[in-house]
Every structure is written in C-alpha cells, then in structure tokens.
N, C-alpha and C positions, 0 to 999 in steps of 0.2 A: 556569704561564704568566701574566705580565704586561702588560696591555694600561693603555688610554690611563687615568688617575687619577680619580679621583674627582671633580677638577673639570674635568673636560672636560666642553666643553660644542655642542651642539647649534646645525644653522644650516641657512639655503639656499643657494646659490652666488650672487654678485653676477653675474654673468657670463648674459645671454640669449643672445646669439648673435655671432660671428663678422661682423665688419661687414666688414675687409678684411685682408690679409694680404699682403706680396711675397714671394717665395723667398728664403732661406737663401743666402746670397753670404758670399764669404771659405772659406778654410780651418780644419779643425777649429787647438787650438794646444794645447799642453803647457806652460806657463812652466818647467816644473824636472822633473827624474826623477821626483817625490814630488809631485808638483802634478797635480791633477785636470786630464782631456782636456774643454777648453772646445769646445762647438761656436754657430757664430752663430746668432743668434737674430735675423731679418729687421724691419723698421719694419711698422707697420701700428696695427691698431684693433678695436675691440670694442665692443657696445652691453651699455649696464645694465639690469636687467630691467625699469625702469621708468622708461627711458629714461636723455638724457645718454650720453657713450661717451668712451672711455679711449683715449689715442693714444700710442705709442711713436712718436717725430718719430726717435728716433737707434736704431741696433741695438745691441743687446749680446751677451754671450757666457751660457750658460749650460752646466753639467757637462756629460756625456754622460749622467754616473753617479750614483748617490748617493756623497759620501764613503767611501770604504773604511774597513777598519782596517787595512789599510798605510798607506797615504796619513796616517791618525791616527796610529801608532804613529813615522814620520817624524818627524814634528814634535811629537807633544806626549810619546814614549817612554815610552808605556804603550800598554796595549788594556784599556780599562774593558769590551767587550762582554759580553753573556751568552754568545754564541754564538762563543770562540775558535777551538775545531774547525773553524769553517769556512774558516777561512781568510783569507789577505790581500787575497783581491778580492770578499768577501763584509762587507756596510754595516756602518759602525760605528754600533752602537746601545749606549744606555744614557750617552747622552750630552745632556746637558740644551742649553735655548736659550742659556745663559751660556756654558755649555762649548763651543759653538760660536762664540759669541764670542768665545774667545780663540785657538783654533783660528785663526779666521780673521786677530786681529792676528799670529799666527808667519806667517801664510802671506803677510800683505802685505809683513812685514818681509823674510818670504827672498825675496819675488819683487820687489818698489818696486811692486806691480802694488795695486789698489784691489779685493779682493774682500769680498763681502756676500752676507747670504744673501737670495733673490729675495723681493722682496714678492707678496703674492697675486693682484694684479694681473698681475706679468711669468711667476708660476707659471703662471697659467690659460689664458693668452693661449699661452704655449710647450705646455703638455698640448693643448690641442686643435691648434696644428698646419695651424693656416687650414683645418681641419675640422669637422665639428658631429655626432662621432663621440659617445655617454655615456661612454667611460673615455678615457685618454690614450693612443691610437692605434689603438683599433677598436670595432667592436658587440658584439664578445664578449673574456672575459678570457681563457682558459686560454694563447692566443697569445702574449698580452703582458705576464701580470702575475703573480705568487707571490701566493696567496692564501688564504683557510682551504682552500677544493675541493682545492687540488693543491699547499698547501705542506708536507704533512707535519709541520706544527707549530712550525716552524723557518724563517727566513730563506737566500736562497740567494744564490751569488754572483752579480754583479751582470752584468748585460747577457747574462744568459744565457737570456733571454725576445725578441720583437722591437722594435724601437726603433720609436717613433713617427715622421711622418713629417717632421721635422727631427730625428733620430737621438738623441733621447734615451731614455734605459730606464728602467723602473722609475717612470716616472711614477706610474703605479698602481700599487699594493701592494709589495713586500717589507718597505718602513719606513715609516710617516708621514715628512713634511718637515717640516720648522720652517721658519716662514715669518719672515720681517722683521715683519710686523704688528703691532700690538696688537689683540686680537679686538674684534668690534663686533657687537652682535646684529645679523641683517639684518631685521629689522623694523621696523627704523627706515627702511631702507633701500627698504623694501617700501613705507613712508608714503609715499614722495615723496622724504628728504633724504638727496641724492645728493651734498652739500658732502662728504660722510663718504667720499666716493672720489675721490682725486686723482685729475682727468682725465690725469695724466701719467703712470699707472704707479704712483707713489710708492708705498712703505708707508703704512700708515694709522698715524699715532702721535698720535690726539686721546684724548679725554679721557672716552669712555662706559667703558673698563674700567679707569681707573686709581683710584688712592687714594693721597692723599699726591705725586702726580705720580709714582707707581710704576705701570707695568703690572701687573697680574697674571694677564694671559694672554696667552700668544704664539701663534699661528694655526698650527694644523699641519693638510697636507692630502694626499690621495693613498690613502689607507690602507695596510694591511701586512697580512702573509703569515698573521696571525691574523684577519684579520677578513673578514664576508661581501662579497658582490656590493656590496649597497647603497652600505657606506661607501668603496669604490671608483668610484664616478660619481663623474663631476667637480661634480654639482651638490651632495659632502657638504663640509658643511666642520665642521671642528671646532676644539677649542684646549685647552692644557694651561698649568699653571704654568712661568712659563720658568725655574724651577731644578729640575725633574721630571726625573730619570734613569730610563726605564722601556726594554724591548727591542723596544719595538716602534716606537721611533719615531730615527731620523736625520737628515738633510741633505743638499743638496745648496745648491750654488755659485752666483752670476752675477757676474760684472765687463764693464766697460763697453769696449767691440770694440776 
C-alpha cells in the first residue's frame, strides 16, 4: 500500500469559518460523453483564520466527481491506475499534478471549454457547502466518505457514498485532490500575512516553496480511502511533489459557469 511520499508535508487549514454563501443556481452540465458532470458552485465568501476573507464575486462549475479512469482512459488511452479491477467509474489514481495537466489541455482542446484544476481556496469554500460541518458534507464519515474504517484497503467507485450539500462526492476520502496551488506553510499565515491568500479565490503561485521559479509542491487535500479520520477534516492539508504518481491521490475539475 502506497500512501502520500516522503515529502508530503504537514499544515492547518486557511479557512475559519463560513461567512456567507447563496444557493447552487443553474443546471448540473456534461460538455461531451467523456467529460466530467459539472455542477454550480454558488457566489459567496469565507473568513481567514486570522482574519481578511476570500470572495467568489462570479460562480463556477465544479465535478460532481473525482476524475474517473474512464473519463482518463477517453482521452489520454491508457489506465496508469493501481486499482483496474475496479472499474471505469472508480478514480483514477497514480497520476501525478503534471499528469493532470495534460489531461486537462486534451479536455480543453475536445471541449473549447477552459478547465483547471480548483485552487484550495474554491476547494474549501465548495467541501463545506455554506456549512461549518469537519468533513465535506457531515459530523460523521462512514455516510460520506471511503476511508481506512470502511475502505477495505482499496479505493471505491465514485458517488457511491452521499454527496454534500451542493452534490459533490468524495470530497473526503476515496483519493487526495490535487489542488492548483503551490503549498505554503500556514504559519506564516498564522503570523498575520494573509497577502499569501488571494482574496479572490486564486491559486496561490508565490514564491515560499519554489526554487529556481519551480514549485515543488502542489497542495493536495481531502484525504483517501487509506487514511484515518484526522486527515479527512477539512482543517488537514497537505502537499506532494507535483511529478508524484502514488494510488492514493487524484483529481477533480472546475471551469468557469
């Protein structure tokens, strides 16, 4: 069993609480047979734990689901997963932050449509759900998450747990996410400098973990079907080398509504 790498690293969540949130408006959308089910993701806001707050002024769309490895094997014709057995609507893992990048330029190319993977900002904001629930869509997991208690070791198909309350799944556990970010310790965050968090959402792409004007770490959050309670709250965060291929860790999607 394969869990997050050696330099994964340790963190708090930026996110204190829920400041406001509107309802989920639009229809969910499909761009192509092979294209992830988008659902909207409402305008609203959030406070930082040390103040300052983050504002989504426009809505977007985010997955339902994690990437499949159907939906992989569409477009990039292969299945790098550890876990093929499971099937085409169970997450594709073993696929790095690069590998998701390219992913995503076939999918912009087959659809003209603009997808990305969400920054930790538009993650956190969509897991909690205009709620002030610890995981992504309740007080307790077994309802809504794959995790070491009840994953049997192994990843499971997707949405087959309960969706939070804007209909996403899997927020918590089956796979880590790869987030857009570049990690940032949050103790700086903690000091006071909140310049480190675009009040708009944005990924964070400054310059505490790069070298050379390289990242070398990409923010993955959520936890997976290997790991305990803890690294399932929304207040864990972590992050991996973004050329890492391990099975515990996937994607999911957002583009703009």
């Amino acid at each position: 069993m394969v869990s997050l790498s050696s330099k994964a690293l340790g963190g708090l969540m930026l996110v204190f609480a829920l400041a406001s949130a509107a309802s989920p408006s639009g229809p969910r959308v499909q761009d192509c047979p092979e294209c992830p089910e988008m659902a909207p993701i409402p305008t609203g806001s959030f406070v930082l734990s040390e103040g300052g707050k983050v504002t989504f002024s426009k809505p977007f769309m985010m997955s339902t689901t994690l990437v499949t490895q159907g939906q992989w094997r569409a477009l990039m014709h292969r299945n790098p997963s550890a876990f093929p057995r499971c099937g085409d609507n169970c997450p594709v893992d073993r696929v790095s932050w690069e590998d998701a990048q390219v992913y995503i330029l076939r999918l912009n190319a087959r659809t003209g449509r603009h997808y990305r993977l969400p920054s930790e900002s538009e993650w956190g904001y969509a897991c909690r759900a205009g709620l002030t629930s610890p995981y992504c869509g309740g007080d307790t997991l077994d309802p809504i998450a794959w995790y070491g208690e009840n994953s049997a070791n192994h990843p499971h198909p997707v949405a087959t747990k309960a969706p939070n309350a804007w209909g996403l799944y899997d927020m918590s556990g089956n796979l880590w996410e790869w987030m857009e970010d570049c990690y940032q310790n949050t103790h700086r965050i903690n000091q006071g400098d909140r310049r480190n968090v675009p009040d708009n959402g944005a990924a964070w792409e400054g310059d505490a973990a790069e070298q050379d004007g390289e990242c070398l770490s990409r923010v993955v959050r959520g936890g997976s079907w290997n790991n305990n309670a803890h690294d399932l709250a929304l207040s864990r965060r972590t992050a991996d080398d973004p050329t890492v291929r391990v099975n515990t860790i996937g994607f999911r999607l957002v583009r703009d509504q």
